[in-house]
PAMIKOL-216995 format. One record per atom (N, C-alpha, C): chain; y, z, x. Coordinates in steps of 0.1 Angstrom, whole numbers, plus 5000, padded with zeros to 4 digits. Last residue first. Layout:
# PAMIKOL-216995
A, Y, Z, X
...
//
This chain:
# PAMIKOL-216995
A, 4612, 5075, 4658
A, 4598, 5082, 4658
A, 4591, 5084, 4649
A, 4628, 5060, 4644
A, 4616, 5051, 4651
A, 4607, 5062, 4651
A, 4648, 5080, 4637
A, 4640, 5075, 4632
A, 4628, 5067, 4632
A, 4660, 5082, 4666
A, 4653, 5095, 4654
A, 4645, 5086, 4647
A, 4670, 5061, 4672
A, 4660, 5065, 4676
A, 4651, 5072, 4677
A, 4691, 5058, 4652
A, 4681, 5050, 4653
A, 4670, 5052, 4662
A, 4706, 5077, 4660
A, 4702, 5081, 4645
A, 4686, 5071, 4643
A, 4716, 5071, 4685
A, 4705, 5084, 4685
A, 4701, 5081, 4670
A, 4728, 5050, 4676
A, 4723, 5044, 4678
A, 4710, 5057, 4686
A, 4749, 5063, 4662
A, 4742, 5055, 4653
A, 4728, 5052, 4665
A, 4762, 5076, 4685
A, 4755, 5082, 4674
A, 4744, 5073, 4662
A, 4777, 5051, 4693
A, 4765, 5056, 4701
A, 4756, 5064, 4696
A, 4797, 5047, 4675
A, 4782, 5039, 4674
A, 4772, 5048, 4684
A, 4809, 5073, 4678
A, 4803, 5068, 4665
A, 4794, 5064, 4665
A, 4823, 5067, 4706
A, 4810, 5077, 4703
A, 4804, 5076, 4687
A, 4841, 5044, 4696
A, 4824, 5044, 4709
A, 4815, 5055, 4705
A, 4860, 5058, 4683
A, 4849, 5042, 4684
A, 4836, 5043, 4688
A, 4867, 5075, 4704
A, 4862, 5076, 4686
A, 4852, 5071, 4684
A, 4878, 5060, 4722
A, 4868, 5064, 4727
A, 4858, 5075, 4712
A, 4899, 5044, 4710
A, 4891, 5035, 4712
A, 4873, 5046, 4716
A, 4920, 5062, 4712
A, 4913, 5062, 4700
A, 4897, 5053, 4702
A, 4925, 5084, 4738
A, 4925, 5068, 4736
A, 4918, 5070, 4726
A, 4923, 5106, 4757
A, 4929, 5106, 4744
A, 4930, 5090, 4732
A, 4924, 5102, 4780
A, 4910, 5105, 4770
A, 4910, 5103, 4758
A, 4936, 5069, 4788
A, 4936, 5083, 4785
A, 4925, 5088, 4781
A, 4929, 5046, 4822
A, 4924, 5051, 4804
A, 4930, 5067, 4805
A, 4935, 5052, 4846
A, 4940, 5044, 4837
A, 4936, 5038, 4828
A, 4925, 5072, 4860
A, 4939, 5078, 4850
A, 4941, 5064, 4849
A, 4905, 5070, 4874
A, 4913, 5066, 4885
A, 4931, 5069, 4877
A, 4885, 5087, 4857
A, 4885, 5091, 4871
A, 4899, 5083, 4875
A, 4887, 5067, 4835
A, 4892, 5083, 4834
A, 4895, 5086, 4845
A, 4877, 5041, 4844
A, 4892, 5045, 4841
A, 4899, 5060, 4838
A, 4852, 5055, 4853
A, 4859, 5051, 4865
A, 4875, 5051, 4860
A, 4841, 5057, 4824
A, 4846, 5067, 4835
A, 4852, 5069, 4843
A, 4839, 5037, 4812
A, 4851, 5039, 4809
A, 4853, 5053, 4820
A, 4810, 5034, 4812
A, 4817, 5022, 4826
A, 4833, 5028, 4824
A, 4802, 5050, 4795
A, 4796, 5053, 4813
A, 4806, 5049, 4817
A, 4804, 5035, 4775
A, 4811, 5051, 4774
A, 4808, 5055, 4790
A, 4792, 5019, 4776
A, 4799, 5014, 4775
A, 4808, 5026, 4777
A, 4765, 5026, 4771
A, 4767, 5019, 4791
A, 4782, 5019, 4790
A, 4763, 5035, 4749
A, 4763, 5045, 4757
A, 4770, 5041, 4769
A, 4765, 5007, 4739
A, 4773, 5018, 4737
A, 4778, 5028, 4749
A, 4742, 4993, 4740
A, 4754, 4991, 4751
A, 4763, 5000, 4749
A, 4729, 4995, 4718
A, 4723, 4999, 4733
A, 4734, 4999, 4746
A, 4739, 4981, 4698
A, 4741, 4997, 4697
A, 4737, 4996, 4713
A, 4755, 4954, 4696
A, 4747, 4957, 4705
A, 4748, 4976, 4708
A, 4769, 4939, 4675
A, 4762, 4949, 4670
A, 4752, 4958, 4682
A, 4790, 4922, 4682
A, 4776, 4914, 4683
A, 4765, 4925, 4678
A, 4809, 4931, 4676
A, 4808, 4921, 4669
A, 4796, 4913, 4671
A, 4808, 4958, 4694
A, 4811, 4958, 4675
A, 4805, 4946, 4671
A, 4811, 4945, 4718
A, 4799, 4949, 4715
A, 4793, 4954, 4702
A, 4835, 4936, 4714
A, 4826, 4929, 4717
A, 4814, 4928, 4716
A, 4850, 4957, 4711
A, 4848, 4950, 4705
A, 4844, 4941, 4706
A, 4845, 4970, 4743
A, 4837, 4975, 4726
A, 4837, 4967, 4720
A, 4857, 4948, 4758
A, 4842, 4952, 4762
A, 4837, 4955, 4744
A, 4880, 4953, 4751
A, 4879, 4939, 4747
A, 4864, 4941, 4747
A, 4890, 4977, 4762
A, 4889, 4976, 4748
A, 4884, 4963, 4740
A, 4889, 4974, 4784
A, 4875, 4985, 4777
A, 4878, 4978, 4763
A, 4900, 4957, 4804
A, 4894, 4955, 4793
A, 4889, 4964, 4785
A, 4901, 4959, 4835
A, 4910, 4970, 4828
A, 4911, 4966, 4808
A, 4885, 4948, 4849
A, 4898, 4939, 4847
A, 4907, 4949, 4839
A, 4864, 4968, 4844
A, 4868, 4960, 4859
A, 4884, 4956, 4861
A, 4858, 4959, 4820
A, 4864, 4976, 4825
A, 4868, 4973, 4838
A, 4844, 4939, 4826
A, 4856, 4940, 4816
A, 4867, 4949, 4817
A, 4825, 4946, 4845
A, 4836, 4936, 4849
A, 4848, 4931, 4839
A, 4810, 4959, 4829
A, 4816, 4967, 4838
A, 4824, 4955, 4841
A, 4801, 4945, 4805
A, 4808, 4959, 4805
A, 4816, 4959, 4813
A, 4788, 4923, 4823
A, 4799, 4921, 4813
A, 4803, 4933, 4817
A, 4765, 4944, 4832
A, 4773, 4936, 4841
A, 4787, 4933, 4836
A, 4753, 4943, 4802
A, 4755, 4956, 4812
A, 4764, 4952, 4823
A, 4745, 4916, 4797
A, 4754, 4927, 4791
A, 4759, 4935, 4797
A, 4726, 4915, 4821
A, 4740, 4910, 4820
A, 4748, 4915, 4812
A, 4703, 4938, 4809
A, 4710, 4934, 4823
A, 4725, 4929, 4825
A, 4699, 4925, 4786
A, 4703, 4937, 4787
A, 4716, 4936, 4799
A, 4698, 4898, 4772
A, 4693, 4899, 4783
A, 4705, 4914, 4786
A, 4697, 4885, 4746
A, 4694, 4893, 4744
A, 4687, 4901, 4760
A, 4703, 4853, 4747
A, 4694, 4856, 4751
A, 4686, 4874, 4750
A, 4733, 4858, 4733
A, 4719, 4846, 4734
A, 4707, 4853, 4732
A, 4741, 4874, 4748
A, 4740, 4880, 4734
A, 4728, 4872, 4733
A, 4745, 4863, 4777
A, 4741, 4874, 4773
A, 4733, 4879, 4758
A, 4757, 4838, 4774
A, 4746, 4841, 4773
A, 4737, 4851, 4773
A, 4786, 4852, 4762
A, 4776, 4842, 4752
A, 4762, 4839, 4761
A, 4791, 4866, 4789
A, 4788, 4872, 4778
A, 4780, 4861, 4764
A, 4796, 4845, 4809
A, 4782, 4852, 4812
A, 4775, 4862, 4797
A, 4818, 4834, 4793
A, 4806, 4824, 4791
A, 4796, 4836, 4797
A, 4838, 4855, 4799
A, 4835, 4851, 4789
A, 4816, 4842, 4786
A, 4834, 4855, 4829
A, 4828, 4869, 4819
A, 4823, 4865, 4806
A, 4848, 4833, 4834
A, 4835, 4836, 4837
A, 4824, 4847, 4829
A, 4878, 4839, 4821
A, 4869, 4828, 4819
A, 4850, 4832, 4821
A, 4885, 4869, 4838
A, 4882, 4865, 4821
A, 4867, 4857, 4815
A, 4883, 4852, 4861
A, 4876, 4860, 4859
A, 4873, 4866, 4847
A, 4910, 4836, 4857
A, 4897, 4832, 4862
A, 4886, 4841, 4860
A, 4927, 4862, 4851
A, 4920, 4848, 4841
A, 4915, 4841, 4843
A, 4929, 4873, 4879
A, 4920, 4875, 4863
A, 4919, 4867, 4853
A, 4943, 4854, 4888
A, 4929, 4854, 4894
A, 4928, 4859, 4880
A, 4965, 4854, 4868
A, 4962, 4839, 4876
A, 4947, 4844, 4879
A, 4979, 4882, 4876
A, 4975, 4872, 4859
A, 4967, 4861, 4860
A, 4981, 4884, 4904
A, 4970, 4887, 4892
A, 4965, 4884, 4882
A, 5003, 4871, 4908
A, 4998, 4864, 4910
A, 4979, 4874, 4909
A, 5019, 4883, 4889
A, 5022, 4866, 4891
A, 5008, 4861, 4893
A, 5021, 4910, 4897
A, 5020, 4908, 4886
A, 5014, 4889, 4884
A, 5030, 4897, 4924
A, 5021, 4905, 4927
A, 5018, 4904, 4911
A, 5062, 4894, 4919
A, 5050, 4884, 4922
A, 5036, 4880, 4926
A, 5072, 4916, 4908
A, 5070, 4900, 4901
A, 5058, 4891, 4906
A, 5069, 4933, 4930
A, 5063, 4937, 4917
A, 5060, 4921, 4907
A, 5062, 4926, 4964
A, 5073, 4925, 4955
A, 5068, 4924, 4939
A, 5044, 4928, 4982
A, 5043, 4941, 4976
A, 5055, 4938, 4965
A, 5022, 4910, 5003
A, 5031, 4908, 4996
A, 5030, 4925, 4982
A, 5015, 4894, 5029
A, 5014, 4907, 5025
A, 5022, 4911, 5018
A, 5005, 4865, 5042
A, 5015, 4873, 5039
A, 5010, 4886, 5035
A, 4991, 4856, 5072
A, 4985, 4859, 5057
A, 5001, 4868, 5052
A, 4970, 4824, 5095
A, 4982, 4840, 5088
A, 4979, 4842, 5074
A, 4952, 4821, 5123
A, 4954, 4827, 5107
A, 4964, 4832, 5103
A, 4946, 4810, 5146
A, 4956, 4807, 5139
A, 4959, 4814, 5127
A, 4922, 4822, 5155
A, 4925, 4804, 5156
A, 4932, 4802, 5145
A, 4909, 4848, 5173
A, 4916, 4839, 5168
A, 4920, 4829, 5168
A, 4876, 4856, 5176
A, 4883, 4844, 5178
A, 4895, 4839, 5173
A, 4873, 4886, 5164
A, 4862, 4879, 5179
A, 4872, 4868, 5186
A, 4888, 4891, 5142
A, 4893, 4896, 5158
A, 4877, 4894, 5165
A, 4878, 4876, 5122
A, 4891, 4872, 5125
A, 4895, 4882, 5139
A, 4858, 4876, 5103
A, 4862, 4887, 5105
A, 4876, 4887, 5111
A, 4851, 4854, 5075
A, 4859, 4855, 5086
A, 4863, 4867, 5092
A, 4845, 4858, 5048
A, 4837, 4851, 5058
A, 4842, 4851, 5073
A, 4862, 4875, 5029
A, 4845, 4871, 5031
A, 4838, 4866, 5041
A, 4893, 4860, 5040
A, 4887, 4875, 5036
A, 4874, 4881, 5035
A, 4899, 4839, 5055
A, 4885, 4835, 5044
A, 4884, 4851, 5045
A, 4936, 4831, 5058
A, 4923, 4844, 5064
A, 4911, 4835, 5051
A, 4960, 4817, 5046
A, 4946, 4809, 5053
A, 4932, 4815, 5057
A, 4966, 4840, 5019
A, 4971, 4826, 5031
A, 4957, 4822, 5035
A, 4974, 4875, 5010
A, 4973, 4857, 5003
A, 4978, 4842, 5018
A, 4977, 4901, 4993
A, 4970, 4899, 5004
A, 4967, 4883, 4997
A, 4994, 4919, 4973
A, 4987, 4910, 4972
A, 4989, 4907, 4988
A, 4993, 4954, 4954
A, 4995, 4947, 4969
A, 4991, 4933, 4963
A, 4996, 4963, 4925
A, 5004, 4963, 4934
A, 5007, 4955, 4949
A, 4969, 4955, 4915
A, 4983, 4953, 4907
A, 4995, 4956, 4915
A, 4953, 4970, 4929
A, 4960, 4979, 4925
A, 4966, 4973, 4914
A, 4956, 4946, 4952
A, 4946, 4962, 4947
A, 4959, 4963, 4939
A, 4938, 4914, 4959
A, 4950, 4923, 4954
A, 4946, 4933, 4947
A, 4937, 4885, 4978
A, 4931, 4902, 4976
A, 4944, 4910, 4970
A, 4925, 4852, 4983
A, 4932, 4862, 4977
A, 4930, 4878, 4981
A, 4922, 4819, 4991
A, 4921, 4832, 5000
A, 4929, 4845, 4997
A, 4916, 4789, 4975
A, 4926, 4799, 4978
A, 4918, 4810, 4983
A, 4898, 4768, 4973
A, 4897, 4773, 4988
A, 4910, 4783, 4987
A, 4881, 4761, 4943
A, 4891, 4765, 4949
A, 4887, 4770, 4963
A, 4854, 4757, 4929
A, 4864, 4748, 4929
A, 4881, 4755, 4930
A, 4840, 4787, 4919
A, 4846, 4778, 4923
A, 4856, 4767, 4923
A, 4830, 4813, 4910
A, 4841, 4812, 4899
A, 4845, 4797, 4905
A, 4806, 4834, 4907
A, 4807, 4819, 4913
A, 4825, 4816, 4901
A, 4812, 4873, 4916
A, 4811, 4861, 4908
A, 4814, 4849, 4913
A, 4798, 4902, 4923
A, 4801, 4891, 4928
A, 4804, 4878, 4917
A, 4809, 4938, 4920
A, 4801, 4927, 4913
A, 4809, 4915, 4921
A, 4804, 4975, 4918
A, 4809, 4960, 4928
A, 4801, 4946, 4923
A, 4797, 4988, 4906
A, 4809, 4994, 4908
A, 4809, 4981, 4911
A, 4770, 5000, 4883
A, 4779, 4987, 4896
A, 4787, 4988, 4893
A, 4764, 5032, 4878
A, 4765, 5013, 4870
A, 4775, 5005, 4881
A, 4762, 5060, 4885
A, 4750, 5045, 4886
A, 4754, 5035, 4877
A, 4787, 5075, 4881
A, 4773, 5072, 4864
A, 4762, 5061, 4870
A, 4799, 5066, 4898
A, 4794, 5081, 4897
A, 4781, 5082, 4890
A, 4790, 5034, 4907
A, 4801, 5043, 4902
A, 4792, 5058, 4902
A, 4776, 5016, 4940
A, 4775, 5022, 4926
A, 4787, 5033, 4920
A, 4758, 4992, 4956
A, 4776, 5000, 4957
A, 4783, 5006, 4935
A, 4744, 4974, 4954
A, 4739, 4990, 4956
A, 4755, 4999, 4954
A, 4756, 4951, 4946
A, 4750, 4958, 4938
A, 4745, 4973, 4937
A, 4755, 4944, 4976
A, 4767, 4948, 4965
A, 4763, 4955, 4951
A, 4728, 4941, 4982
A, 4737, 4954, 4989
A, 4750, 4956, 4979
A, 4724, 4922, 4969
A, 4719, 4930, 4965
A, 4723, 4943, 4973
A, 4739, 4898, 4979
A, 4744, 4903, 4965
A, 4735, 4916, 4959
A, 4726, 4897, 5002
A, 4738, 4903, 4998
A, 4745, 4902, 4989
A, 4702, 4889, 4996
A, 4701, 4898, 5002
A, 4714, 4906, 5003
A, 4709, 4862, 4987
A, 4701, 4871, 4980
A, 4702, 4891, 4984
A, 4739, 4847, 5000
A, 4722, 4853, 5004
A, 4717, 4864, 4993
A, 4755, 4824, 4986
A, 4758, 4838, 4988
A, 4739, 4843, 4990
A, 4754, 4792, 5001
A, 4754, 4803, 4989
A, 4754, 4813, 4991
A, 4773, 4764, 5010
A, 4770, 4776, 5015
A, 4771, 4789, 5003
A, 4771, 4747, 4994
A, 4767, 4743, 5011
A, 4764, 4756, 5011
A, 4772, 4738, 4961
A, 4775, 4743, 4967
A, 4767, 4745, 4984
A, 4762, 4727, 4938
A, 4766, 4718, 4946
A, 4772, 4729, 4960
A, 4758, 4744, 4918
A, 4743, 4737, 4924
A, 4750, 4728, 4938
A, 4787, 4750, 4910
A, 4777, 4761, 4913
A, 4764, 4753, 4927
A, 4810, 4728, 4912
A, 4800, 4732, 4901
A, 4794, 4741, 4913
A, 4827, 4717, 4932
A, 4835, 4718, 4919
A, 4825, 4726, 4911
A, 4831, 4745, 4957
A, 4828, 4732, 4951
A, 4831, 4731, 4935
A, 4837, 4775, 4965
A, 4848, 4758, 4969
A, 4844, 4747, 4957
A, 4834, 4807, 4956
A, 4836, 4791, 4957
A, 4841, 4782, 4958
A, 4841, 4838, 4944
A, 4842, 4829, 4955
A, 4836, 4818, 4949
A, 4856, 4867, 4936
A, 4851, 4857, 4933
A, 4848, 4848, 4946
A, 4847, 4902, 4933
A, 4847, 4896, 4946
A, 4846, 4882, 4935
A, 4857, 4936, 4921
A, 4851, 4923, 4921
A, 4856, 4911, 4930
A, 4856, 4969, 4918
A, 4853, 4960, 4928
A, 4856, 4949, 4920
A, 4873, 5003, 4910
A, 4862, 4988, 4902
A, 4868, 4978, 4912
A, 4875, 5034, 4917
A, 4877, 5019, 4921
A, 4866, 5011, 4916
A, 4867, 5063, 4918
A, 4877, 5053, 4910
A, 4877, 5044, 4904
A, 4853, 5071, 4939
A, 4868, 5076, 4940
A, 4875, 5074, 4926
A, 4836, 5058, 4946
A, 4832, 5070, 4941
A, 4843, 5074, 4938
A, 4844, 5030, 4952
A, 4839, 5029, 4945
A, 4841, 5047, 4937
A, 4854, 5042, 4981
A, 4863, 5039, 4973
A, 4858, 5039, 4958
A, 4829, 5045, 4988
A, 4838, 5056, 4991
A, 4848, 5052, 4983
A, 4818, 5018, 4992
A, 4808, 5028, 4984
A, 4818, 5040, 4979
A, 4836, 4999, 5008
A, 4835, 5002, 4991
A, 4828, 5008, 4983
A, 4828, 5016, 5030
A, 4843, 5021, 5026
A, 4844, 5012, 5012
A, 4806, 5000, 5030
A, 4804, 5021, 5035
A, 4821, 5022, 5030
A, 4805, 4977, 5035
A, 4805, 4985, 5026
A, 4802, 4998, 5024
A, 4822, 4979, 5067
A, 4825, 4974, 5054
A, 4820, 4978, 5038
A, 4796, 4987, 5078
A, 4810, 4991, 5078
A, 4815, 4991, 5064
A, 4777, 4963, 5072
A, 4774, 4976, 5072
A, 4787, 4991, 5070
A, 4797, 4935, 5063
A, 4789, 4946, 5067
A, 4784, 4959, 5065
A, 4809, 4911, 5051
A, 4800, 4925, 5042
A, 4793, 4928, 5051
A, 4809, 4897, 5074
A, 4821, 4907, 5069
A, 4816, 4918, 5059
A, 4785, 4892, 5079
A, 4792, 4890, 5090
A, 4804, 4901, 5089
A, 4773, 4880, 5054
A, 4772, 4898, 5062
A, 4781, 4899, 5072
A, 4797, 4861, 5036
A, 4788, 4862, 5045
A, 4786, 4875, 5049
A, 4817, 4840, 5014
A, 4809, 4853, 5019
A, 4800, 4850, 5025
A, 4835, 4812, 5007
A, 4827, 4820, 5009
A, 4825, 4830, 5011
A, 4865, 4812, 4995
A, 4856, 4804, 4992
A, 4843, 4809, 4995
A, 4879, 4843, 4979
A, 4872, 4837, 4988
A, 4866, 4828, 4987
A, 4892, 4868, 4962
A, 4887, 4856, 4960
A, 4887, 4851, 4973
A, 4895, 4905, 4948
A, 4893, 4894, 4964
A, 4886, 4879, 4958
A, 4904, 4930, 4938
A, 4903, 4918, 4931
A, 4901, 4912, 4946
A, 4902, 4966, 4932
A, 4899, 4956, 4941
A, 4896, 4939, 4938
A, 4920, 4996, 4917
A, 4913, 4981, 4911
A, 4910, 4973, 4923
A, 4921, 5020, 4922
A, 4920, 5015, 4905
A, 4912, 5007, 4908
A, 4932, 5026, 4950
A, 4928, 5036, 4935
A, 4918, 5033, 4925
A, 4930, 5019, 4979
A, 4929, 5012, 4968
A, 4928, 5031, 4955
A, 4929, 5023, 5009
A, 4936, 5027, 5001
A, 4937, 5029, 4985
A, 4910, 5009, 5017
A, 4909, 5021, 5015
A, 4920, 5030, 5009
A, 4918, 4984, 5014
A, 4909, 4985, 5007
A, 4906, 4999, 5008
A, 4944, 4984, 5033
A, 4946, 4982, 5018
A, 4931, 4987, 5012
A, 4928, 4987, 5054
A, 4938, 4995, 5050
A, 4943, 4997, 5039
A, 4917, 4960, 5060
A, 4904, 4973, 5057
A, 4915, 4986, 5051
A, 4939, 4944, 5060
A, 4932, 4943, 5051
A, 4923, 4954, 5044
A, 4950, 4954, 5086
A, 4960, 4957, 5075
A, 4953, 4957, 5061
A, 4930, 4947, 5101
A, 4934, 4957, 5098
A, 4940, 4962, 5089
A, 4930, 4916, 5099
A, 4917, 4924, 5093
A, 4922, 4940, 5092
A, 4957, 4909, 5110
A, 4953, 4908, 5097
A, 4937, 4913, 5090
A, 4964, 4909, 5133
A, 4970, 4922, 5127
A, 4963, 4919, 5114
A, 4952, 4888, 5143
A, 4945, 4904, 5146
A, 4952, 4912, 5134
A, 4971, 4864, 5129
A, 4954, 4866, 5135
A, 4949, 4881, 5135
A, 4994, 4880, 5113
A, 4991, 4870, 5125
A, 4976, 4873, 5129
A, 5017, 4883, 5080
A, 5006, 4889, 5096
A, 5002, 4879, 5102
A, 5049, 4889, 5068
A, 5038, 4877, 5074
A, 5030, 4883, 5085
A, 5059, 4905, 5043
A, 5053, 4910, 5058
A, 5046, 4896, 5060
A, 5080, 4911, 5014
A, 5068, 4902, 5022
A, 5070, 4906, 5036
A, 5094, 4938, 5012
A, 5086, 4932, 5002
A, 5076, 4923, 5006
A, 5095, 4960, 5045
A, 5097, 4947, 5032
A, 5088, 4944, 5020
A, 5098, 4994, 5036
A, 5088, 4985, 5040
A, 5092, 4977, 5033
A, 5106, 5020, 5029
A, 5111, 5011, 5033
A, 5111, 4997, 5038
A, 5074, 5032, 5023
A, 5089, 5029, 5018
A, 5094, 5024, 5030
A, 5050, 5011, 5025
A, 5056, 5022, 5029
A, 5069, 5024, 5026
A, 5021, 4995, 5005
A, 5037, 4994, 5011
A, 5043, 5010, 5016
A, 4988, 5000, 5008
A, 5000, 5000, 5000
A, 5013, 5000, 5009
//
């Protein structure tokens, strides 16, 4: 985060820019937004996710987009199995992923913005590029001026909106728990809870209730949900319906 007195834009240079980055990410409270054409362990390392397990426990909802190409299957370089499953390990207090990856492609923009306050934006590959073995030119502004930081979240999250949206119609589809469960948290992610419930109102998915009253914790924990929020009425209602239904199976 910005220091007082500190400019509004900062241009960084090759080295100064992974530091300033790991700084912002521990700093974070609320929210972690990063777009990247690629990822690699190279940067999700070991390190590395040891300070979004800590942040995660703190608060903090992750999400990571990435891709270049225009469609998914077309893609050179995929995200390894192996490290979409270490992100996965990176869990909220209640065990529900804290950290989620999504194919959002057909862009080489290079983003990171916490909070709604910082934005981190230029040539760095944030995922794939550690940037102090080889410098070869990178810069990155560092941008803390309210307009344009608001500017330029509106923009990634409604890329991320978009994806949620479609992961959710196959969700219901298919009746595939899992993803549901994913949705939730990447709605609550974006600071949605309330778009999450009613979603889960309109598809009648009692089972998601409870997940749904879990994933609102991280907003209690970081204060941005009240408790006092009507919406959390809502929720315990159905979740009641949905002990009433399992009274009765027996």
């Amino acid at each position: 985060m910005p220091k007082e007195g500190e400019a509004e834009v900062v241009l960084l240079r090759d080295r100064q820019i992974r530091p300033e980055f790991l700084a912002a990410i521990k700093a974070a409270t609320r929210q972690i937004l990063i777009y990247s054409p690629w990822a690699t362990e190279e940067v999700i390392d070991a390190e590395f996710i040891k300070i979004l397990k800590k942040v995660a426990k703190s608060g903090v909802w992750i999400l990571f987009g990435y891709g270049i190409a225009p469609r998914e299957e077309e893609e050179t370089k995929i995200i390894s199995p192996k490290l979409q499953e270490k992100l996965l390990k990176i869990k909220t207090p209640e065990d529900l992923p804290a950290a989620q990856i999504l194919w959002l492609g057909n862009s080489h923009a290079k983003e990171v913005l916490i909070d709604r306050k910082l934005h981190l934006a230029g040539s760095h590959n944030w995922l794939s590029y550690r940037g102090d073995r080889l410098p070869r030119g990178e810069t990155t502004y560092k941008v803390a001026n309210t307009e344009m930081v608001e500017d330029a979240c509106e923009y990634l999250t409604g890329r991320f909106k978009s994806c949620v949206e479609k992961m959710w119609g196959k969700a219901v589809a298919n009746l595939d728990v899992d993803l549901g469960l994913r949705c939730v948290c990447i709605w609550c992610t974006l600071g949605m809870e309330e778009k999450a419930l009613q979603e889960l109102e309109n598809s009648n998915w009692l089972s998601l209730f409870p997940a749904w009253l879990k994933a609102t914790c991280q907003g209690l924990r970081s204060r941005l949900i009240s408790a006092e929020a009507p919406i959390f009425a809502r929720a315990i209602s159905r979740s009641s319906k949905v002990s009433e239904t399992r009274s009765e199976e027996r």
